[in-house]
Legacy VTK file of the C-alpha trace (Angstrom):
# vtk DataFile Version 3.0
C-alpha trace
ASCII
DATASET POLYDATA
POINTS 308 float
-26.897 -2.433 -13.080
-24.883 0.664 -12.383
-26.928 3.726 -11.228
-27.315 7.049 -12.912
-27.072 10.844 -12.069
-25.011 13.477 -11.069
-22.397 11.111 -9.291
-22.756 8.489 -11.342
-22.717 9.700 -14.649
-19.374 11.764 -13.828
-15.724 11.481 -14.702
-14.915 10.570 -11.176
-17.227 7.611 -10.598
-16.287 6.465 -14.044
-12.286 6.188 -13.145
-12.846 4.906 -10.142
-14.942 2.023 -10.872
-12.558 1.283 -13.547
-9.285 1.783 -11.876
-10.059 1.212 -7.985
-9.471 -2.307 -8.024
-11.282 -2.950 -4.943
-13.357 -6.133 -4.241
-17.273 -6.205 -4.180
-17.829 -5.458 -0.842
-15.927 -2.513 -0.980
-17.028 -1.587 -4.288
-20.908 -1.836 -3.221
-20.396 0.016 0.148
-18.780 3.224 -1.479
-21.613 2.853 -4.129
-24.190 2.949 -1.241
-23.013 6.318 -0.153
-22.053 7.665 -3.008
-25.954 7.098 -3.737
-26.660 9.307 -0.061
-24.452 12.246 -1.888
-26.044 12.209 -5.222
-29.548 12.680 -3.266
-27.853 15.389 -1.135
-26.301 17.228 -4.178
-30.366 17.264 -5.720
-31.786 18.386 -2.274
-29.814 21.350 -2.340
-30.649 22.516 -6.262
-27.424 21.075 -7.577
-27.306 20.872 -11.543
-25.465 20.474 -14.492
-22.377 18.598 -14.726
-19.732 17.554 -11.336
-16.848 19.077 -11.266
-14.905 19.025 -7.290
-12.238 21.692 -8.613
-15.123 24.368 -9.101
-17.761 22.907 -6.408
-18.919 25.975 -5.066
-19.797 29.296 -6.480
-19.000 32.476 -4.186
-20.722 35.762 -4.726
-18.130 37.632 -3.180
-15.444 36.521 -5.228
-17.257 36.405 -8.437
-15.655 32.601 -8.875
-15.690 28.881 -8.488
-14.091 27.280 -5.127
-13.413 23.274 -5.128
-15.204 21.206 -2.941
-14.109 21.463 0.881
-14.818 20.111 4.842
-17.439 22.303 5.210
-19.293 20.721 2.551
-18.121 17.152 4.005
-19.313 18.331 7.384
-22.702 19.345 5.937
-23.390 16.090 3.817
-22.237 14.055 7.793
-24.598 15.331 9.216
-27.221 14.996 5.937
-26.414 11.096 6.221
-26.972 10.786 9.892
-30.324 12.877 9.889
-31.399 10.893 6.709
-30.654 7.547 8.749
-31.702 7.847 12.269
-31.013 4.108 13.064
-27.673 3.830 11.601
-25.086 2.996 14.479
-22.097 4.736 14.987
-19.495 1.948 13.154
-21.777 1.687 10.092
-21.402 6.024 10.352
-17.740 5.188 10.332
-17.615 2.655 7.480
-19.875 5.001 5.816
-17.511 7.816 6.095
-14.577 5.845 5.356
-15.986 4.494 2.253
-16.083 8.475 1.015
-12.902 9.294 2.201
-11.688 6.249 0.273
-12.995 7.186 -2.761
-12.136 11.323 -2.164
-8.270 9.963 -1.901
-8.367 7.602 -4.982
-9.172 10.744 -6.418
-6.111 12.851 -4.892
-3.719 10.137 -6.268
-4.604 9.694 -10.123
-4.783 13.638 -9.706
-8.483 14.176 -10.446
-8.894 16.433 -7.854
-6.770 19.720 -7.222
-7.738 19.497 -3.606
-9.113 16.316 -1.438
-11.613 17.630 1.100
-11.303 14.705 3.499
-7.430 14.584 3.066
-7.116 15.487 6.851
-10.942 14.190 7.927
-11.388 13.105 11.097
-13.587 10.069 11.460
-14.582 10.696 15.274
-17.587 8.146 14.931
-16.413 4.817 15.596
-12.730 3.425 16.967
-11.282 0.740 15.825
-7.691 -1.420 16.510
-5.609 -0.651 13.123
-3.236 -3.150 12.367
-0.020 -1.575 11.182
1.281 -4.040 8.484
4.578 -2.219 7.589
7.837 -1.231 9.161
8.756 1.900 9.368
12.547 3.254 8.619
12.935 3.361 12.110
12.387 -0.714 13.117
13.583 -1.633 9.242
17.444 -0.211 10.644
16.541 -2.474 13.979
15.183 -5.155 11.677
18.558 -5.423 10.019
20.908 -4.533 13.298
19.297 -7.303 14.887
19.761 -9.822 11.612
23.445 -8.510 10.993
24.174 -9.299 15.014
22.682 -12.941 14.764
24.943 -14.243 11.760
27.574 -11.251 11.016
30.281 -13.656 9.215
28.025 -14.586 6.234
25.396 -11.822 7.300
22.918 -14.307 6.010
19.909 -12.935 8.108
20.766 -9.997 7.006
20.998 -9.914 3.787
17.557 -12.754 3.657
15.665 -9.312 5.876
17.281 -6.907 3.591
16.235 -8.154 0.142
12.536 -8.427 1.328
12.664 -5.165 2.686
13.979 -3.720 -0.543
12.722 -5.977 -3.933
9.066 -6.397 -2.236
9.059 -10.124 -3.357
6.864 -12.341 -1.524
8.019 -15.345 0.834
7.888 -17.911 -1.390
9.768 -15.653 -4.556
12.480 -15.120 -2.126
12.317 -19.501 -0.596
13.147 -19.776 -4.578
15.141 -17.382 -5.795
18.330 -18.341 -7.170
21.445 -16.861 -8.359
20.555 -17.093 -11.872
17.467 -15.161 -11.307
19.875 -11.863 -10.547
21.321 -9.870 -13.129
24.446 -8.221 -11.201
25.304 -5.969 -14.000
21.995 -4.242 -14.361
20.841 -4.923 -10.351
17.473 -6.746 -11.152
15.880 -9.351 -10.365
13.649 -11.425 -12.758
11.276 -12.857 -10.820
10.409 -16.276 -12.404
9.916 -18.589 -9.691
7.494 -19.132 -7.233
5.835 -16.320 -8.531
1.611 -15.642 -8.772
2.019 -13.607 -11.251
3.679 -13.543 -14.772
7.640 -13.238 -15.068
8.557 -9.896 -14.476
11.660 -7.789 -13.843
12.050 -5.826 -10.758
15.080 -3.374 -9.773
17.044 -4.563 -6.802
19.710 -1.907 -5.012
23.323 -1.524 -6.589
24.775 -2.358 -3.227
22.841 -5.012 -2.447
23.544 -6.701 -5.293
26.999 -6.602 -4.776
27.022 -7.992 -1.001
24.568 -11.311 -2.989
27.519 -11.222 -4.984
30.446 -11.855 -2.362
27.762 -13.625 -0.385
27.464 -16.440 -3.396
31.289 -16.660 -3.105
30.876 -17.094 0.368
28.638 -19.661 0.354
30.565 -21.512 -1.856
34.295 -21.009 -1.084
33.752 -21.215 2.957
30.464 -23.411 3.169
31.024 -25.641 0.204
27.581 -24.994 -0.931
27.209 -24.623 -3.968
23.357 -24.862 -4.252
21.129 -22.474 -7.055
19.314 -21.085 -4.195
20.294 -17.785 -3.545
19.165 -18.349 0.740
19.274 -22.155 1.070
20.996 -23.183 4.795
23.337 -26.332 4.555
22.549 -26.908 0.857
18.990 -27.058 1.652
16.130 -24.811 0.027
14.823 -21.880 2.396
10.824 -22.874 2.915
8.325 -20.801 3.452
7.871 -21.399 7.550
11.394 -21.081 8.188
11.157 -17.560 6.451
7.994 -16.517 8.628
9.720 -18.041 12.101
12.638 -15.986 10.829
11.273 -12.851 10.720
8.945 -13.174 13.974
12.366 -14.350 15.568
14.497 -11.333 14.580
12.033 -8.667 14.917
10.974 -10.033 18.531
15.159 -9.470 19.139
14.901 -5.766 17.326
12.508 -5.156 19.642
8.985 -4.564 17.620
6.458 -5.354 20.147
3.929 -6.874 16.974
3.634 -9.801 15.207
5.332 -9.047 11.707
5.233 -11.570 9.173
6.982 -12.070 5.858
4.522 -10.157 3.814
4.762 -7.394 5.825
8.005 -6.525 4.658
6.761 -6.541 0.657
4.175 -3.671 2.304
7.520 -2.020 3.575
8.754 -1.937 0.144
5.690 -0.188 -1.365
5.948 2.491 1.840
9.601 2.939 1.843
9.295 3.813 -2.169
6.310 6.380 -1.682
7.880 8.048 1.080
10.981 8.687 -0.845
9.202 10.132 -3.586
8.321 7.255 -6.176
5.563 7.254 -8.223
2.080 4.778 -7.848
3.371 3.317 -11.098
6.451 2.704 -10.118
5.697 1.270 -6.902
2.978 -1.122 -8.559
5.631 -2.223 -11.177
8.023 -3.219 -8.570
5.244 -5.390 -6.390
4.205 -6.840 -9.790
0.442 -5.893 -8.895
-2.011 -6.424 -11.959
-4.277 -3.382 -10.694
-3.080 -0.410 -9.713
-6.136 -0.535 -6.960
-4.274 -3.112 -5.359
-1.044 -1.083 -4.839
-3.128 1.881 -3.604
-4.988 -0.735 -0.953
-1.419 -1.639 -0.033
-0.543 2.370 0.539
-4.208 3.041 2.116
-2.992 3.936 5.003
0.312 5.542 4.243
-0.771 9.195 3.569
-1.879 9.810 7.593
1.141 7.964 8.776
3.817 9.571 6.882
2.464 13.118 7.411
2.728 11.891 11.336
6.820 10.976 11.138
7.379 14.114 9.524
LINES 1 309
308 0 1 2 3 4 5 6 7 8 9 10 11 12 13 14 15 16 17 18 19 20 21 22 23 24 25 26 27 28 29 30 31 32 33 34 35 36 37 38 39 40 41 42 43 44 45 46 47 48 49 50 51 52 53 54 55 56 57 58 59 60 61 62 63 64 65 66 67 68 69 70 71 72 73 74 75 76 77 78 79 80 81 82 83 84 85 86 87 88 89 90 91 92 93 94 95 96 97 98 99 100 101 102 103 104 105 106 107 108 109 110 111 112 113 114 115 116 117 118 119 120 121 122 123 124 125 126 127 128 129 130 131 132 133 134 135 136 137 138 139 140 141 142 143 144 145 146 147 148 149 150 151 152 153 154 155 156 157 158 159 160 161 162 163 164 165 166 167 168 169 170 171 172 173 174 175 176 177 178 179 180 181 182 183 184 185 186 187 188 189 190 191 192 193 194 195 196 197 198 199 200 201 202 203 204 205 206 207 208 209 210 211 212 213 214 215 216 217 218 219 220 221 222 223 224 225 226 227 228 229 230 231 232 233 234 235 236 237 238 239 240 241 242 243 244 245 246 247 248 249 250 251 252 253 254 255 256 257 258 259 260 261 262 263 264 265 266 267 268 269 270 271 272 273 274 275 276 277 278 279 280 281 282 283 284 285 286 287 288 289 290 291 292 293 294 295 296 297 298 299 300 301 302 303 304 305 306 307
C-alpha cells in the first residue's frame, strides 16, 4: 500500500512513481527515505502543501526560496542521528536514493533548481563502472577499426553504426539492407529486435558509406547476402560482434572491458551531450519507459559537466 503525507501525497512522488521506471528494489529504497524526509519535514512544523520551488520562507526578503544544500545537509545529518547503527554504505545508498529521485525531478522539469545537482556523497566509495565511450575513445574506437580493414572499412563502419543508431548486438548480427531506407536515413528495426518494430534515424553520411559498402560487398566480394555485416556470405553472430569490439578497443587503446552494449549507452550519451532531448533519446533506443533511458543517462550529468 502506498504511504501518505506531505511527500507522498505530492505532485513529485506522484510523477515519479509513475514515470521513474525503476525496478522494486530501487523503487522501495527511495520510498524508505523518502519516508525519513516526510518525518523530518513534520519535526520541524512543516505544513500545507510541498512545493521545492518555494521551500523556504525568508523574513528578510519578504519571499519564498526553493529548496537548497543547506537543507540537504540538515536532513544528512537528521538521517544519521535518527539511525545510529546505520553503516556508512547504507548512508551512501541512502543518499543516493534522494539524489536519484531530486534529479528525476531536474529532468521532467519539476523542479526550477535540484539541490543535490552537485552533492557530494563523501560517505561510502565505491568502483563505478563506466559503461560508455566517450567522444574521445569513440574517434580511437573507429581509427583503430578503419586501420584493421580500410579497403571495405568493414570494422569500421560495423563500430560506427552501433555507436550512432544505438541498436543492440543482435539488431545489428541481423540487420539487412532492406531494413535501411537510404532516402530518408532510417533504419526500421524489425529484426532481432525485443521490442516492437520501430523506426530509428541513422546519419546522412553513414548511410551513404552502407550504400557504396553494399556495392562493395557485392561487386568485389561476390557477396551478395541480405545481411548488411555478414563476413564471407555468412551472418555476423552475436560473439563475433562482442570479440570484435573487445578486440578493437584493446588496439584503440581503452584500458576496460567494453562490450557491444556499451556502445548503444554511447548513443544515448553522445545525443544528450549534443543537446537532444530525453524523448528523443528514448525514441531512438526504442525504450518502453522513459525511466529506463534516464537509468541509461544516470550517470551522465557529473561526467559531462567534468569534460567540459
Amino acid at each position: 500500500m502506498t504511504p501518505s503525507g506531505i511527500v507522498f501525497d505530492s505532485i513529485y512522488f506522484k510523477t515519479w512513481s509513475e514515470h521513474s521506471g525503476l525496478k522494486k528494489p530501487a523503487c522501495s529504497a527511495t520510498k524508505k527515505v523518502l519516508a525519513t524526509l516526510q518525518e523530518f519535514l513534520l519535526e520541524n512544523g512543516f505544513e500545507g502543501n510541498l512545493d521545492f520551488d518555494r521551500f523556504t520562507y525568508y523574513v528578510e526578503s519578504n519571499d519564498f526560496e526553493p529548496i537548497n544544500k543547506s537543507f540537504i545537509d540538515q536532513f544528512v545529518q537528521y538521517l544519521i542521528s535518527s539511525n545510529p547503527g546505520l553503516s556508512n554504505k547504507t548512508i551512501y545508498n541512502k543518499i543516493s536514493s534522494l539524489k536519484s529521485f531530486f534529479n528525476f525531478l531536474d529532468r521532467v522539469n519539476m523542479i526550477s533548481h535540484n539541490p543535490m545537482a552537485y552533492y557530494t556523497n563523501k560517505y561510502y566509495e565505491r568502483n563505478i563502472n563506466i559503461n560508455f565511450l566517450t567522444e574521445v575513445e569513440c574517434k580511437d574506437l573507429l581509427k583503430a577499426a578503419l586501420l584493421e580493414e580500410p579497403f571495405s572499412k568493414y570494422y569500421y563502419l560495423l563500430i560506427w553504426t552501433a555507436i550512432t543508431t544505438g541498436l543492440r548486438n543482435n539488431e545489428i548480427c541481423c540487420l539487412s539492407f532492406e531494413q535501411i531506407n537510404f532516402q530518408n536515413n532510417m533504419v526500421i528495426v524489425n529484426k532481432g529486435q525485443k521490442t516492437n518494430a520501430k523506426g530509428i534515424a541513422i546519419p546522412g553520411f553513414l548511410a551513404n558509406e552502407l550504400k557504396h559498402f553494399k556495392q562493395y560487398k557485392e561487386t568485389i566480394e561476390e557477396d551478395f547476402s541480405p545481411y548488411v555485416f555478414s563476413r564471407k556470405k555468412r551472418k555476423l553472430y552475436n560473439n563475433q560482434m562482442v570479440s570484435i569490439v573487445r578486440s578493437i578497443s584493446e588496439k584503440a587503446g581503452i584500458n576496460r572491458r567494453v562490450i557491444p552494449h556499451d556502445l548503444r549507452r554511447t548513443t544515448g550519451f553522445l545525443m544528450l551531450k549534443s543537446g537532444a532531448n530525453l524523448r528523443a533519446i528514448q525514441q531512438q533506443l526504442r525504450h518502453e519507459l522513459l525511466g529506463t533511458t534516464l537509468e541509461y543517462l544516470s550517470i551522465s550529468d557529473s561526467l559531462i559537466l567534468d569534460e567540459d
